[in-house]
Backbone as CSV, one residue per row, in Angstrom:
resi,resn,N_x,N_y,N_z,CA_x,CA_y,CA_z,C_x,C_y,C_z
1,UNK,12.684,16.776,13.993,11.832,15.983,14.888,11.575,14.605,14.279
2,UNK,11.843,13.986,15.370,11.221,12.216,14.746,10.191,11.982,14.389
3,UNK,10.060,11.137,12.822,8.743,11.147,12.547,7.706,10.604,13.497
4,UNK,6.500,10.711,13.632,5.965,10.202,14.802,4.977,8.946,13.763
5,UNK,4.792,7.935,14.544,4.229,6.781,14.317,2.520,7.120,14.928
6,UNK,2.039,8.198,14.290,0.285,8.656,14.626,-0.526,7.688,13.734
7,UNK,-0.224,7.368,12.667,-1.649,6.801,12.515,-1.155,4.973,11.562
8,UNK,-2.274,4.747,10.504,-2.379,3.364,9.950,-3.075,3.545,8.984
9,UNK,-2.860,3.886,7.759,-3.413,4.258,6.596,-3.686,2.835,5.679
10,UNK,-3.635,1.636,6.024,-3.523,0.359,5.274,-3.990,-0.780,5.941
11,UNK,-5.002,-0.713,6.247,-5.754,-2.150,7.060,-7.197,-2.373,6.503
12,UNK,-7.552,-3.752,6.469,-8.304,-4.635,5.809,-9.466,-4.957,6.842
13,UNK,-10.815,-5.033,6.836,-11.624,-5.859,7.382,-12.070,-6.394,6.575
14,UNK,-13.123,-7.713,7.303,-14.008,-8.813,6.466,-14.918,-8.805,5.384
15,UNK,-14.570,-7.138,5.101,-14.956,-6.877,3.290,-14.190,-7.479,2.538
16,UNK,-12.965,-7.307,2.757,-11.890,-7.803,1.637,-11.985,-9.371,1.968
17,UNK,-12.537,-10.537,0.778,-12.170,-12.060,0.780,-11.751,-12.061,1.297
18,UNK,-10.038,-11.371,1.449,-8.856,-12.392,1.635,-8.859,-11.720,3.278
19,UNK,-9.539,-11.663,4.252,-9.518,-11.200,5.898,-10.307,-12.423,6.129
20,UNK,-9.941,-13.243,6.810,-10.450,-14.389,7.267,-10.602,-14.653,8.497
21,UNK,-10.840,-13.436,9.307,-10.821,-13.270,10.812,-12.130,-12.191,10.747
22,UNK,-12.996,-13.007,11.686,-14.189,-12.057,11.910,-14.195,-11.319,12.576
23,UNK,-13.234,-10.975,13.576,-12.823,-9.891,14.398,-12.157,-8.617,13.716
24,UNK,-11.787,-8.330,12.571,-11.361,-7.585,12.123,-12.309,-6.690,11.500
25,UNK,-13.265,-5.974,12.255,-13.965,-5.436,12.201,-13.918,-3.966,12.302
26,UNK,-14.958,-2.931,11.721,-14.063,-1.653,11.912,-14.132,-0.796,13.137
27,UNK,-14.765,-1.690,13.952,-14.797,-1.424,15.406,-13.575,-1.559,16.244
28,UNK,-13.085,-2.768,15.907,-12.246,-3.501,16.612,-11.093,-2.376,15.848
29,UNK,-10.878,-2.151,14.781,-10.050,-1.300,14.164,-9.638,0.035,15.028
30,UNK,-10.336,0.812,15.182,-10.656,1.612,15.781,-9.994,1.745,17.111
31,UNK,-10.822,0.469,17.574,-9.551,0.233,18.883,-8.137,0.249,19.359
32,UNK,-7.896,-0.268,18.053,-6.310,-0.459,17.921,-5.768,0.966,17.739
33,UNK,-6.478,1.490,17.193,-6.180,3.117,16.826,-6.256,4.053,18.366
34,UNK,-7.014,3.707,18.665,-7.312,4.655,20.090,-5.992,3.699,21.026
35,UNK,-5.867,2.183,21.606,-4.758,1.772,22.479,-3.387,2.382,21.473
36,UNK,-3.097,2.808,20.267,-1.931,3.193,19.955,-1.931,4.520,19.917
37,UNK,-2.775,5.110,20.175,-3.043,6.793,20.244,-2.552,7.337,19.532
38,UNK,-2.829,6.424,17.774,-2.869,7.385,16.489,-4.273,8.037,16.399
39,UNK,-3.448,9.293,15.413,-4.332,10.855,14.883,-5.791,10.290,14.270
40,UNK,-4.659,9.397,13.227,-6.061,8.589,11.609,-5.402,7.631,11.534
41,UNK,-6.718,6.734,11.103,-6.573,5.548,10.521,-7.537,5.311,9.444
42,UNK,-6.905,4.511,8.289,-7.828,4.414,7.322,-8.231,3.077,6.982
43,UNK,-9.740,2.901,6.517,-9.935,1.327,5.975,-9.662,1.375,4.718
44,UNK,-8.891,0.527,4.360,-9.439,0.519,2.668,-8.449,-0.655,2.260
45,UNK,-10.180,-1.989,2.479,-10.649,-2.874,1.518,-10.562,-2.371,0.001
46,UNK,-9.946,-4.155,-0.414,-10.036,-4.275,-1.617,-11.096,-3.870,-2.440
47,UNK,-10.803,-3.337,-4.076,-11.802,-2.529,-4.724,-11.465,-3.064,-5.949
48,UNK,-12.099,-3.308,-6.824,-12.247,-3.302,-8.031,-13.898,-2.225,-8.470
49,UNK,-13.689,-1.616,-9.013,-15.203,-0.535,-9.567,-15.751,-1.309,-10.531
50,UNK,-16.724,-1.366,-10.557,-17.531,-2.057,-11.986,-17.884,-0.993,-13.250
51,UNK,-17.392,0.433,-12.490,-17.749,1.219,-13.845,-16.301,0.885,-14.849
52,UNK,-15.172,0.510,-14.152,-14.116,0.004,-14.990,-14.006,-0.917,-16.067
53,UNK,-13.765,-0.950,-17.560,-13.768,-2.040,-17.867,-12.297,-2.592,-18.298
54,UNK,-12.230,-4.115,-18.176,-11.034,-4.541,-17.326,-11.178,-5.667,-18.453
55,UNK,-9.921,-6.421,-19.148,-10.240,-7.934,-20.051,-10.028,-8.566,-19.186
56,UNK,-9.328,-8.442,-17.717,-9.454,-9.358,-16.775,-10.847,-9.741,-15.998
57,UNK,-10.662,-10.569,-15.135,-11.763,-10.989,-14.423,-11.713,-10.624,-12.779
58,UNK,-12.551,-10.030,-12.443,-12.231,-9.376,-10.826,-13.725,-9.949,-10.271
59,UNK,-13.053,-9.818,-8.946,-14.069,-10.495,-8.162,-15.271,-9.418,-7.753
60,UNK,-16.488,-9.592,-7.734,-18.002,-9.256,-7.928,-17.677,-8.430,-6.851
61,UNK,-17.317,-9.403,-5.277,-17.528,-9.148,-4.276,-17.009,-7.934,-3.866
62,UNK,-15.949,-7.803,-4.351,-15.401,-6.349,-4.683,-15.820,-4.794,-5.049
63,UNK,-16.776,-5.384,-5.422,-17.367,-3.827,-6.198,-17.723,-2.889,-5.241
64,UNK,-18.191,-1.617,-5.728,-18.443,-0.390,-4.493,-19.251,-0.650,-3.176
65,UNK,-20.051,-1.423,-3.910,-21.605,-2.021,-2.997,-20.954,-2.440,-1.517
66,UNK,-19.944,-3.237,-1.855,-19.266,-4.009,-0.997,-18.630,-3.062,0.113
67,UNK,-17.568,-2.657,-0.698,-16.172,-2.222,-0.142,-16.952,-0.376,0.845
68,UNK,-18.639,0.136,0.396,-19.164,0.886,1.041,-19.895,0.659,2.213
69,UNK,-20.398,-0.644,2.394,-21.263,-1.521,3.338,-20.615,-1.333,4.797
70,UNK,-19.540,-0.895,4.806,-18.712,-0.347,5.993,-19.193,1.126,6.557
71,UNK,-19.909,1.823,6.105,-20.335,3.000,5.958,-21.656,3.497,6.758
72,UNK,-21.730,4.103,7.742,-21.043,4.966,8.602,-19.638,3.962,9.504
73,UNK,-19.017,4.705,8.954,-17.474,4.170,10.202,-17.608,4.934,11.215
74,UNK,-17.667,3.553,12.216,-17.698,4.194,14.273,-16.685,5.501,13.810
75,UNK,-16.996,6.427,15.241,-16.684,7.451,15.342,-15.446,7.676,16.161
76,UNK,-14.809,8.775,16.944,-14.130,8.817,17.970,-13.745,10.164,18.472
77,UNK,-13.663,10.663,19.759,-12.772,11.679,19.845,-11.577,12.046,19.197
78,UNK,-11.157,11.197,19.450,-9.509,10.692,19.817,-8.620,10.441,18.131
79,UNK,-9.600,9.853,17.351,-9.289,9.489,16.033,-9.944,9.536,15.204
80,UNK,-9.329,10.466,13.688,-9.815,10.658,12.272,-10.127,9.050,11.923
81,UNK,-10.899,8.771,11.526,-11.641,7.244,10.423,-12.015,7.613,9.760
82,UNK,-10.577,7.211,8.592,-10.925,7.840,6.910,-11.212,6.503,6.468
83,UNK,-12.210,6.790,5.095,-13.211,6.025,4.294,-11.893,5.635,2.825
84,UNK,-10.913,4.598,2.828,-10.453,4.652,1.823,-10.567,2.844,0.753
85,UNK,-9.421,2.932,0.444,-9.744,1.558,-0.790,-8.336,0.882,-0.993
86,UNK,-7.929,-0.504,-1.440,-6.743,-0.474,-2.365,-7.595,-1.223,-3.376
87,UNK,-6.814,-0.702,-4.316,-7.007,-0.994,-6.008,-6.141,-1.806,-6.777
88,UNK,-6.360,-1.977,-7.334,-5.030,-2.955,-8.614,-4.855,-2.349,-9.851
89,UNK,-3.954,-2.967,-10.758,-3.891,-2.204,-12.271,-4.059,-3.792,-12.339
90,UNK,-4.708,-3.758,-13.860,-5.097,-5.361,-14.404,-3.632,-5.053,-15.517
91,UNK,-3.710,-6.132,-15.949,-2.634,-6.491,-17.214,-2.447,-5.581,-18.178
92,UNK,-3.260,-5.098,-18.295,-2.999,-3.715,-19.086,-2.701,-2.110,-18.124
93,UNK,-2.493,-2.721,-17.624,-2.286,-1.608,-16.672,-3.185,-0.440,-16.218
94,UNK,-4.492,-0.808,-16.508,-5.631,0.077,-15.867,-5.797,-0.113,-14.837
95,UNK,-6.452,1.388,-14.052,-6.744,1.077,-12.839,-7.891,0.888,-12.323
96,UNK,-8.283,0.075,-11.158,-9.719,-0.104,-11.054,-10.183,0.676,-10.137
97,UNK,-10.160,2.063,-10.235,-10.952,3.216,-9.872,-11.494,3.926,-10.880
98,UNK,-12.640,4.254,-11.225,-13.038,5.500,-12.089,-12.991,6.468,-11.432
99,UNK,-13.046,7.666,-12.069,-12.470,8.983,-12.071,-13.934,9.835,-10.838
100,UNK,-15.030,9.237,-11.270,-16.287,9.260,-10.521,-16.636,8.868,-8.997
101,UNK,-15.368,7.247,-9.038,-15.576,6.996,-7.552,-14.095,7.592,-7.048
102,UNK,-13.115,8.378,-7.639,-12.190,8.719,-6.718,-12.606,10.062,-5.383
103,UNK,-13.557,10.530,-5.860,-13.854,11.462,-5.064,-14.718,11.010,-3.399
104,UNK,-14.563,9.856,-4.251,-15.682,9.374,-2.816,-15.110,9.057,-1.777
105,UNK,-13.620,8.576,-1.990,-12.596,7.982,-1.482,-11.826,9.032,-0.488
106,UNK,-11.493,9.237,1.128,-10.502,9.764,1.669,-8.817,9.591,0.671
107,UNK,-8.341,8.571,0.394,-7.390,7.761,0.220,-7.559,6.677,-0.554
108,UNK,-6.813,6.515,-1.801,-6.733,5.885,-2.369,-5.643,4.593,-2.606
109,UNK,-5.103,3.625,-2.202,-3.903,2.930,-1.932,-4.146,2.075,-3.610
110,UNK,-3.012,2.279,-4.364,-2.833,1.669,-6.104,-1.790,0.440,-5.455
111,UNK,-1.909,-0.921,-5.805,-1.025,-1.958,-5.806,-0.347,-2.045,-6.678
112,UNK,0.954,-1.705,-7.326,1.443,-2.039,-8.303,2.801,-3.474,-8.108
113,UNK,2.319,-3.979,-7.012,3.337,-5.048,-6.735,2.412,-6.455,-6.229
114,UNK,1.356,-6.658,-6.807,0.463,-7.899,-7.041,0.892,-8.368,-8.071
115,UNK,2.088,-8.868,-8.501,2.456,-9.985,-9.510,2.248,-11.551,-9.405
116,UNK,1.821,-11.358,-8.334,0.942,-13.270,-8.466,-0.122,-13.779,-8.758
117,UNK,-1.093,-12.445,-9.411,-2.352,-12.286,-9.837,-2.436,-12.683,-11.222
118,UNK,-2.194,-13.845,-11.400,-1.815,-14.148,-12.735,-3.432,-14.471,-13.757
119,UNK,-3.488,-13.647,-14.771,-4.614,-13.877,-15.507,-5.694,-12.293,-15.136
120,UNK,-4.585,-11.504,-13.958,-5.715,-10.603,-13.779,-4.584,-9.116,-13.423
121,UNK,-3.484,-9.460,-12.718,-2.570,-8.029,-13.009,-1.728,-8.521,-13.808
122,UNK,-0.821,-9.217,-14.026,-0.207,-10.346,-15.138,-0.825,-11.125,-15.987
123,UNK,-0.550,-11.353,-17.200,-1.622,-12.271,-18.228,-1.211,-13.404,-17.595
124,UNK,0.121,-13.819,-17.580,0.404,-15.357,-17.199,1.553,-15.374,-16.308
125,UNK,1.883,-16.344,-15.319,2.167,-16.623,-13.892,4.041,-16.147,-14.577
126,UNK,4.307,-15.065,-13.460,5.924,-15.053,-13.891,6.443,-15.601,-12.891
127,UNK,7.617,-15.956,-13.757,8.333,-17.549,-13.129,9.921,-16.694,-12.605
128,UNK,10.447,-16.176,-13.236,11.638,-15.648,-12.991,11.606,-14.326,-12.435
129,UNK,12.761,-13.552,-12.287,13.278,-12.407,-11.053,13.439,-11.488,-12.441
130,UNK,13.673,-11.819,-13.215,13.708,-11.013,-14.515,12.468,-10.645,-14.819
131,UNK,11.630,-11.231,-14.773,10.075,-10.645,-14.976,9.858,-10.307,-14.606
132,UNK,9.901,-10.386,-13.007,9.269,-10.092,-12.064,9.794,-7.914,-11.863
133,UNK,10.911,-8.045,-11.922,11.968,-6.508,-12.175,10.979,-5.870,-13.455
134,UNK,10.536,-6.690,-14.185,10.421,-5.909,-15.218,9.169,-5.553,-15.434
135,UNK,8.227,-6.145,-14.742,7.026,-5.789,-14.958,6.842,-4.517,-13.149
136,UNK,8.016,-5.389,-11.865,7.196,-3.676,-10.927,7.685,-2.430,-11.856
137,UNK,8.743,-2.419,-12.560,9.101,-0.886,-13.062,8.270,-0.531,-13.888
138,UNK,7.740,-0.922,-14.307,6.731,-1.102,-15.741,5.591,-0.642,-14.869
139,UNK,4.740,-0.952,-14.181,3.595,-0.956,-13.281,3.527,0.656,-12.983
140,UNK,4.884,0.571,-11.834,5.269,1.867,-11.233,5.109,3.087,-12.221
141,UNK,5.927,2.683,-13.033,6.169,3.867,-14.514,4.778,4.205,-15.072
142,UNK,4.397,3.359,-15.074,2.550,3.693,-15.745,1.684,4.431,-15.249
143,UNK,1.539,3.747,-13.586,0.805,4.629,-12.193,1.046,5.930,-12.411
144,UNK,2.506,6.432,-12.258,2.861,7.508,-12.305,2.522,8.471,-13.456
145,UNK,2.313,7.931,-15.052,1.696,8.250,-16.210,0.408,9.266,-16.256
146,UNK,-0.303,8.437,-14.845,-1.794,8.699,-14.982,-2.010,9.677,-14.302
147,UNK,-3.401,10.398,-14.771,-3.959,11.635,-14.742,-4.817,10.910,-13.444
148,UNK,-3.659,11.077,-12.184,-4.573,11.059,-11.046,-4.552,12.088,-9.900
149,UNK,-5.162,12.400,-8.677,-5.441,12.889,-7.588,-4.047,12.468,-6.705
150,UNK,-2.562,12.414,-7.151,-2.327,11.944,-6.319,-1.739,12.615,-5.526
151,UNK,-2.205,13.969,-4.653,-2.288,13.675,-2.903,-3.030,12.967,-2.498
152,UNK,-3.845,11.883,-2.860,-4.845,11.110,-2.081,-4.744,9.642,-2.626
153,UNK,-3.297,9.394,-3.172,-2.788,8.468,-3.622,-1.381,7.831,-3.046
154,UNK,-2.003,6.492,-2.448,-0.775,6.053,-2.174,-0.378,4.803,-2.691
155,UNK,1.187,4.799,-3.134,1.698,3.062,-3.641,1.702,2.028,-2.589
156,UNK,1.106,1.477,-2.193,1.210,-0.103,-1.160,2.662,-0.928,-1.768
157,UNK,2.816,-1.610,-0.789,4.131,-2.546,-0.549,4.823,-2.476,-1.237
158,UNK,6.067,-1.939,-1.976,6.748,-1.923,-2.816,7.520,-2.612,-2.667
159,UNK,7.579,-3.715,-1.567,9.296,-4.792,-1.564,8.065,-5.731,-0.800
160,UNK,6.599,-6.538,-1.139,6.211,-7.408,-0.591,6.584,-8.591,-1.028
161,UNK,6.188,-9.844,-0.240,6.525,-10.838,-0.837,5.663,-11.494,-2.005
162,UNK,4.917,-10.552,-2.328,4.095,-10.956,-3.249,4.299,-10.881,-4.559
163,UNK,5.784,-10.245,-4.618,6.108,-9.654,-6.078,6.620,-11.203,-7.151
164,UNK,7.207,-12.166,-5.960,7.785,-13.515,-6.539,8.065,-14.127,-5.283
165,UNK,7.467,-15.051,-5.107,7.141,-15.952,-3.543,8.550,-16.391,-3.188
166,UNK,9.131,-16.036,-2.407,10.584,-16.824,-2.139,11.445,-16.126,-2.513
167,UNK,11.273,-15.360,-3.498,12.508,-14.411,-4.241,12.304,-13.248,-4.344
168,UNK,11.871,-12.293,-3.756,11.552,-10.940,-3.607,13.021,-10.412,-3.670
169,UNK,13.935,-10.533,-2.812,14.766,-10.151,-2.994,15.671,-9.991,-4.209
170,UNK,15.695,-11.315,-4.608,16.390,-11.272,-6.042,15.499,-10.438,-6.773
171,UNK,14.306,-10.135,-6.857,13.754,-9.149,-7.755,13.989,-7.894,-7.712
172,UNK,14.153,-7.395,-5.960,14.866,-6.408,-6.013,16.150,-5.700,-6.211
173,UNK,17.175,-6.669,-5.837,18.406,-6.436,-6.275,18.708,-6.598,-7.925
174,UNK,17.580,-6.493,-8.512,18.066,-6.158,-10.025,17.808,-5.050,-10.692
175,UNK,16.800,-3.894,-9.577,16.033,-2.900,-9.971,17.516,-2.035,-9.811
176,UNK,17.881,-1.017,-10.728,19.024,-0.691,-11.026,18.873,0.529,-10.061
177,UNK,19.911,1.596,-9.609,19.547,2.610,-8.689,19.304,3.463,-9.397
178,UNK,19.298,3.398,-11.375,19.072,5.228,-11.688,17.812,4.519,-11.859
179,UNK,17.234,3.512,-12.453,15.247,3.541,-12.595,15.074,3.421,-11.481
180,UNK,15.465,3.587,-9.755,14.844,3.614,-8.803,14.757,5.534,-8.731
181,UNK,15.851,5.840,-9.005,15.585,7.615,-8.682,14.730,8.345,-9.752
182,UNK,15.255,7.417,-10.949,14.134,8.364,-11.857,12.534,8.042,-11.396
183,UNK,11.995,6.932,-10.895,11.046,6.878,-10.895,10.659,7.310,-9.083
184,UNK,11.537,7.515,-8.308,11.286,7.923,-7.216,10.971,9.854,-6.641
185,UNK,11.767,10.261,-8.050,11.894,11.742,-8.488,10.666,12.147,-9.116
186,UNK,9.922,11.307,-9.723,8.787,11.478,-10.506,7.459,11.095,-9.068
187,UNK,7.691,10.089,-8.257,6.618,9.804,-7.457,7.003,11.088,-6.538
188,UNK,8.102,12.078,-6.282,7.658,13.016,-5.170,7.334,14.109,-6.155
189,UNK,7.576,14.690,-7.235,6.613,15.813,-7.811,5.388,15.138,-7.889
190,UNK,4.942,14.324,-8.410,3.356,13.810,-8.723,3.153,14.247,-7.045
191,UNK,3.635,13.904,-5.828,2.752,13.899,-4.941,2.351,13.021,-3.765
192,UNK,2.730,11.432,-4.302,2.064,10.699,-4.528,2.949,10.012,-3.160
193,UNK,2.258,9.105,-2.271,2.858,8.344,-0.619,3.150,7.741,-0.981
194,UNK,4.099,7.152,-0.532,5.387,5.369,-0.432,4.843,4.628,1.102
195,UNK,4.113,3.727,0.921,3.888,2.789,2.072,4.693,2.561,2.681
196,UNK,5.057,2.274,4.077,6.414,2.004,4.657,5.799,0.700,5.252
197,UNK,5.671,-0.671,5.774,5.009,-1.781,5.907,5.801,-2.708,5.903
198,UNK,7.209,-2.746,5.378,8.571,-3.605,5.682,8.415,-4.172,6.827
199,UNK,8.813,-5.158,6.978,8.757,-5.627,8.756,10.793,-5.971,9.050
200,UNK,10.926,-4.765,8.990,12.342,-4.846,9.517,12.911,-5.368,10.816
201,UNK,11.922,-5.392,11.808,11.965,-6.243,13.009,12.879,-8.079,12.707
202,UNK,12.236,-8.255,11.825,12.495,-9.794,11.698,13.620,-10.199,10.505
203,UNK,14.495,-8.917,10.456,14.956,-9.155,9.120,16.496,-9.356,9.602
204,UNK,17.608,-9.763,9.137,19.396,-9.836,8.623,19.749,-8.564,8.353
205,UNK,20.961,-8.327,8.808,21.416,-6.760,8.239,21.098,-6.753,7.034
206,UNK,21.252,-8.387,6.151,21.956,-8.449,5.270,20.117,-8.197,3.794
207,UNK,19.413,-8.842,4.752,18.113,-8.563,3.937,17.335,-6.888,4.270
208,UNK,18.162,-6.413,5.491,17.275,-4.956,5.632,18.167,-3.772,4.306
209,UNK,19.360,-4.104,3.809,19.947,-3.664,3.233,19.562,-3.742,1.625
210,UNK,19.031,-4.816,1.217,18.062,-5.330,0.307,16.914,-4.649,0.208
211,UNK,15.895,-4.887,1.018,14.425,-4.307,1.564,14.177,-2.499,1.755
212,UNK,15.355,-2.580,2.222,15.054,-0.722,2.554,15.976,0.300,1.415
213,UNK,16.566,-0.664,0.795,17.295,0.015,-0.468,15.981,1.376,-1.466
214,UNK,15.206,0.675,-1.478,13.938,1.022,-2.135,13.859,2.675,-1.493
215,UNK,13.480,2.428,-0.444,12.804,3.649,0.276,14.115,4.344,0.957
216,UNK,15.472,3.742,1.144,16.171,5.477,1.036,16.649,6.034,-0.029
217,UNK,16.058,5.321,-1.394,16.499,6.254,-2.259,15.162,7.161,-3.150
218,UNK,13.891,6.570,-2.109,12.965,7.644,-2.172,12.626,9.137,-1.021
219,UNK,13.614,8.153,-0.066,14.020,9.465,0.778,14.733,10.282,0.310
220,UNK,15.942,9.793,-0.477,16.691,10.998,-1.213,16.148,11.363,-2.191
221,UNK,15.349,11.530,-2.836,14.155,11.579,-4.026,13.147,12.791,-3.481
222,UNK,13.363,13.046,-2.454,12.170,13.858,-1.460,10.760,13.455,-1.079
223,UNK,10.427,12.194,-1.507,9.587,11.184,-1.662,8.528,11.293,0.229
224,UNK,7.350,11.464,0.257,6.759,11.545,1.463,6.420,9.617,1.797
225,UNK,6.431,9.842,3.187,6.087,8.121,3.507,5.233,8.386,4.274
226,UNK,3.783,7.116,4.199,2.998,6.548,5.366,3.178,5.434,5.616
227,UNK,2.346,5.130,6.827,2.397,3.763,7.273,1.581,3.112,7.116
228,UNK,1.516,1.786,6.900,0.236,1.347,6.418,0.659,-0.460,7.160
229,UNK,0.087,-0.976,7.729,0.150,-2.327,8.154,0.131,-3.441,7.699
230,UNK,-1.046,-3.037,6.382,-1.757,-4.042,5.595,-2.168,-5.097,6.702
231,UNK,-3.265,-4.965,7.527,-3.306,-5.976,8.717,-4.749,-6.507,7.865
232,UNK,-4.774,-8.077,7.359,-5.649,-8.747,7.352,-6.029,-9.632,8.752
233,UNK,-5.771,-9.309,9.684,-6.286,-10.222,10.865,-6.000,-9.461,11.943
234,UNK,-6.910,-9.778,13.647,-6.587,-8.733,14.547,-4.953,-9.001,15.277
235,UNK,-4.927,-10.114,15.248,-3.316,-10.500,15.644,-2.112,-9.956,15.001
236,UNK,-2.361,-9.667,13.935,-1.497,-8.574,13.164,-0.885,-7.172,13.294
237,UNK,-2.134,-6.663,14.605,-2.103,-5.441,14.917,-1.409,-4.966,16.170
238,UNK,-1.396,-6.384,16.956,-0.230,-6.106,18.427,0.758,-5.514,17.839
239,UNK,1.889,-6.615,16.580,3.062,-5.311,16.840,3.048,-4.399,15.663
240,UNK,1.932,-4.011,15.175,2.202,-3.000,14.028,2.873,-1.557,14.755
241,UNK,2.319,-1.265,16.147,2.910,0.123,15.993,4.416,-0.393,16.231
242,UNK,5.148,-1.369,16.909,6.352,-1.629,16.986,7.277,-1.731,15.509
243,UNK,6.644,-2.491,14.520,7.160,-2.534,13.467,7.257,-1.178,13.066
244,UNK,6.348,-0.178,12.912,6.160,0.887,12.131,7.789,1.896,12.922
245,UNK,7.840,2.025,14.433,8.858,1.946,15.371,10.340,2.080,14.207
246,UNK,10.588,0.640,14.184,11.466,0.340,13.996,12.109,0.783,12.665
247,UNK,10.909,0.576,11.480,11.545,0.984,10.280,11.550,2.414,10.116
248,UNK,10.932,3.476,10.916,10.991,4.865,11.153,12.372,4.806,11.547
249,UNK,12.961,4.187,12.313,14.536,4.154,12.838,15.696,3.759,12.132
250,UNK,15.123,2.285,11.391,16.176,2.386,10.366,16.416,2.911,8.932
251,UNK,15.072,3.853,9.166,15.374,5.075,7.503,15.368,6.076,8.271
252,UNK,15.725,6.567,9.595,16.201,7.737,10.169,14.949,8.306,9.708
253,UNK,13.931,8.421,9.574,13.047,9.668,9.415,12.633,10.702,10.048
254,UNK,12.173,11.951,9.684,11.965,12.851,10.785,10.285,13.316,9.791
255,UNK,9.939,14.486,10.771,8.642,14.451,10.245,8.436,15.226,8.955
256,UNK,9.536,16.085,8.420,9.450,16.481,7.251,9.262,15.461,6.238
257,UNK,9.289,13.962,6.270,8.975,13.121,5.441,7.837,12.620,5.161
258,UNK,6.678,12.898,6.051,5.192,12.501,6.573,4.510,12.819,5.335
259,UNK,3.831,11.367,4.727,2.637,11.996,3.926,1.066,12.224,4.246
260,UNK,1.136,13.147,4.162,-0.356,13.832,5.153,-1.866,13.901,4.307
261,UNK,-2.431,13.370,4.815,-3.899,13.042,4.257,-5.009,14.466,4.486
């Protein structure tokens, strides 16, 4: 059976700084969830915990206080509204969840592909495709290290453009295919979801071949996938269920691949 496109495990409201649309509210969220007549949808604003201690510098606004102020989330017949977070690893590769607030969390989303965070997931700004390769495997490899919860853990964007502005690609075409299986073999025993959030809609054979390299060789890995939008704004959300559509089609998925919350 085809995987079905039910829910949105990765969207942002005007908790997180970086949502700069006041409409993105978790009302308005909600909505989008009920006109696409997904199961669940989850919030989860940016987090940094303050019980963490970090040599980087994270933003205040961030802390639990914040990222809970959403709390009671509108209700619905029609749709689960799970209470979740994304997180970062700082330069040392900690994560900014304690072990105390993971329980609080539906869902947990770990970024290990914020490499432009320079001074706070990177010590200093990487300039090349060589760094850039070498620090997601490095990231990835670590996540996976840790003594976490992860069915209630998922990796966000693993081919964003955030890994090296302009050159994502070249960063990916250097990630070799056995450290993609070894570490894709290790993310399906741990447990642990692969974001699917590619926008293959807008892409070249020649860049979907690039982009989705990643995730069919976590499909062959036995690797579970969600969907996640990452929608910082409400305009973002017209074609998410279309996008989500499409890259369900071009990794052939069926629903034995579903990672289930």
């Amino acid at each position: 059976m085809r995987y079905i496109a039910d829910h949105d495990f990765h969207i942002h409201s005007t908790v997180s700084l970086c949502c700069h649309d006041g409409n993105q509210t978790p009302e308005a969220i909600l909505d989008y969830a009920e006109k696409n007549r997904f199961k669940k949808i989850c919030l989860t604003n940016h987090f940094w915990d303050e019980r963490v201690k970090s040599e980087a510098e994270w933003c205040d606004e961030h802390n639990f206080e914040a990222v809970s102020s959403v709390l009671p989330l509108p209700s619905s017949e029609n749709v689960e509204f799970l209470f979740g977070c994304e997180t970062d690893m700082d330069f040392n590769n900690v994560i900014g969840v304690s072990k105390e607030r993971l329980d609080v969390f539906d869902f947990v989303i770990v970024a290990t592909t914020h490499l432009h965070l320079s001074g706070n997931t990177v010590k200093k700004q990487i300039l090349t495709p060589e760094e850039a390769a070498f620090y997601w495997l490095d990231k990835f490899e670590s996540l996976l290290s840790k003594d976490l919860p992860f069915k209630k853990i998922g990796i966000a964007h693993l081919t964003t453009g955030h890994i090296l502005k302009g050159r994502t690609d070249e960063v990916l075409q250097l990630l070799s295919d056995s450290s993609l299986y070894d570490l894709f073999k290790e993310c399906s025993y741990k447990g642990a979801g692969i974001e699917l959030n590619v926008k293959t809609m807008n892409m070249t054979q020649q860049q979907k071949e690039i982009f989705l390299r990643p995730y069919f060789i976590a499909k062959e890995c036995g690797c579970k996938f969600y969907l996640g939008s990452d929608s910082h704004k409400a305009s973002a959300l017209d074609c998410a269920k279309e996008n989500f559509e499409d890259v369900i089609t071009q990794l052939d998925l069926t629903e034995e691949y579903k990672f289930k919350i």
